[in-house]
N, C-alpha and C positions, 0 to 999 in steps of 0.2 A: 166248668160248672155243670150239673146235673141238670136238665130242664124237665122241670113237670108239665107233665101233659094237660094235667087238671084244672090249671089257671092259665088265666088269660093276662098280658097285659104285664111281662114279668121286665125286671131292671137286668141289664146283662153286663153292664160294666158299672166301675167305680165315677167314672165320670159323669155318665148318668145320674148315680145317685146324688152325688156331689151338686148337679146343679138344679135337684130337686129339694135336697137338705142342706146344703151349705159345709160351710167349715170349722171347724172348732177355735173356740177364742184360743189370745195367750194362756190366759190359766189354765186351761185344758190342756192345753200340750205342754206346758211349763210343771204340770202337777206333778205326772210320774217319777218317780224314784228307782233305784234299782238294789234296795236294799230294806232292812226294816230300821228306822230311827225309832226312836224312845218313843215317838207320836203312835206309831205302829206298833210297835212294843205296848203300850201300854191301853191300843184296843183290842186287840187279840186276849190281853189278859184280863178281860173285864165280857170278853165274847163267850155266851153259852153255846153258841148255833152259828151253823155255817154251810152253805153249800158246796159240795167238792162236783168241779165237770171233769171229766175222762173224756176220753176219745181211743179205740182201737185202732188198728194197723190199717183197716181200710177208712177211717175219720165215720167211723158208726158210733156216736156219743153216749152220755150219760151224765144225769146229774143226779150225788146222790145228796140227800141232807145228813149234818153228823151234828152231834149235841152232848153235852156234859153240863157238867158245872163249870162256871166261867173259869176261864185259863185251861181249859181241858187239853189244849195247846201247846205242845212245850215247845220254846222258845232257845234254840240252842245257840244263837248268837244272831248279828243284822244280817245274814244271808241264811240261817237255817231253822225248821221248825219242823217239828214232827206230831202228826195227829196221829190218836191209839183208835187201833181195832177193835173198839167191843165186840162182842157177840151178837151174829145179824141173823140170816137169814140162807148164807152160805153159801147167796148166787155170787159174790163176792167183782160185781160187775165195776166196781174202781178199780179193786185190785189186778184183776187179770187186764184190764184198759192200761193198766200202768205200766206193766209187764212187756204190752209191745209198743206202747205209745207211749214217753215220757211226760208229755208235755202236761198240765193240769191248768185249772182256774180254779180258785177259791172268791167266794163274797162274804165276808164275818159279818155276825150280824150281831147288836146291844140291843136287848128290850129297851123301847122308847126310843132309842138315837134314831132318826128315818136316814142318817148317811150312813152306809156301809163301806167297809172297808175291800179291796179287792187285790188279790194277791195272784200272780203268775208264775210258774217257774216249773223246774222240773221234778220228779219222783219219784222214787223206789220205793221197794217193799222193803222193812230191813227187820230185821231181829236182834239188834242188839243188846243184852240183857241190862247194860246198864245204863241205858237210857229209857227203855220201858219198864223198868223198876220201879223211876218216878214218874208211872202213870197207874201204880198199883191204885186199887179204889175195892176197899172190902175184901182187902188181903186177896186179890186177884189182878193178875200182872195180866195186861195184854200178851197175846203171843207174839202178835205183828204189830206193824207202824207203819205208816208212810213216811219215808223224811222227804222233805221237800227243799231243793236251792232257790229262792226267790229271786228273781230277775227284775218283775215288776208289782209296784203296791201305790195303792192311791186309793182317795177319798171318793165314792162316787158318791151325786148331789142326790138329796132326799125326795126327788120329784114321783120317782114310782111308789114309795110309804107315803106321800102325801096324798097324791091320787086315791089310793087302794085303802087308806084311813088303817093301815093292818095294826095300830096299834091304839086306836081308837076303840074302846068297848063298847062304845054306842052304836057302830057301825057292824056289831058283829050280828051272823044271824042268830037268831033264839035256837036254842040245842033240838026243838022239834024238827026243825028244818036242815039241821046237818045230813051228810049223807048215812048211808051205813056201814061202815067198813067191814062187817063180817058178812055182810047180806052180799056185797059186792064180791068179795074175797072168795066165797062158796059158787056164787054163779060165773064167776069167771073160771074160775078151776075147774067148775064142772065133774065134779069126782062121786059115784055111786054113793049115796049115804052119809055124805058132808053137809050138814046143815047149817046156817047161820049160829045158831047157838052152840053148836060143836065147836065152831071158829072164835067166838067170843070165850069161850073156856080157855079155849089154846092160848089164845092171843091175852086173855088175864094171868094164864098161869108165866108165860114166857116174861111179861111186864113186871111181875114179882119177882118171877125167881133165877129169871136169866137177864140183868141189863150189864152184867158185868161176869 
């Protein structure tokens, strides 16, 4: 394990932690499955949004968000599914993580359900045309996909959507108070003659005319 210099007072074994946090009930370790049942099946199909983690050949990670209309997912039996590559940004930082590190995590997420679903297992890039066919969306097929074998899927408990109220509208802040995503985007990139309002052009014209 890596030690940071920058903290103090760090946990170094599993034991440690263990007898600082405890152990998981029955249910907890009785939950896991190693396949997708119709239970799974039938959240994944109702799922708009989802988190995909990667990890590189040195365990350097990534999590990215992916989003469609619900079932954007395809389900190609209880061990396999395949998410489509829209059109991103090009860093293509899951793909190439996938390329030398199989291994992935997914969390699916349902607007209003605060339990999400969590899926393990492994993944390639694949191209094959007749399974991204049926992921066309406005007469435009994905190039790529990830297919995935699933190993492990389980319910996790609603305790961080309940905390965080994320789907509470009462909780959310007023739009004055969001951040700026162009304002950020400009100052981070730092590029001669890139304005905020340059970046919000771009970033409205690619929302239109490129989500597919």
């Amino acid at each position: 394990m890596r030690r940071l210099t920058s903290f103090q007072h760090q946990i170094g074994t599993e034991a440690e932690l263990r007898e600082l946090l405890g152990h998981p009930s029955e249910l907890v370790r009785n939950k896991v499955i190693d396949h997708l049942d119709h239970h799974c099946r039938d959240f994944i199909r109702l799922s708009p949004y989802l988190v995909l983690s990667t990890a590189n050949s040195d365990g350097a990670c990534d999590a990215s968000p992916r989003g469609d209309a619900p079932g954007f997912v395809h389900v190609l039996d209880e061990r396999r599914i395949v998410i489509p590559e829209r059109p991103g940004n090009r860093r293509m930082d899951s793909l190439l993580n996938i390329l030398s590190n199989s291994q992935v995590g997914i969390i699916f997420m349902i607007p209003g359900l605060e339990e999400t679903l969590r899926v393990n297992g492994a993944a390639c890039v694949i191209r094959d045309e007749v399974i991204l066919s049926q992921m066309e969306v406005n007469g435009r097929r994905p190039i790529v996909g990830i297919g995935i074998e699933v190993e492990e899927c389980y319910i996790h408990c609603a305790k961080s959507f309940k905390r965080s109220r994320l789907w509470q509208p009462d909780s959310w802040p007023e739009p004055s108070e969001l951040p700026n995503p162009a304002k950020i985007l400009a100052e981070h990139a730092a590029i001669p003659g890139l304005t905020p309002t340059k970046v919000t052009e771009s970033l409205t014209d690619s929302y239109a005319n490129r989500l597919y």
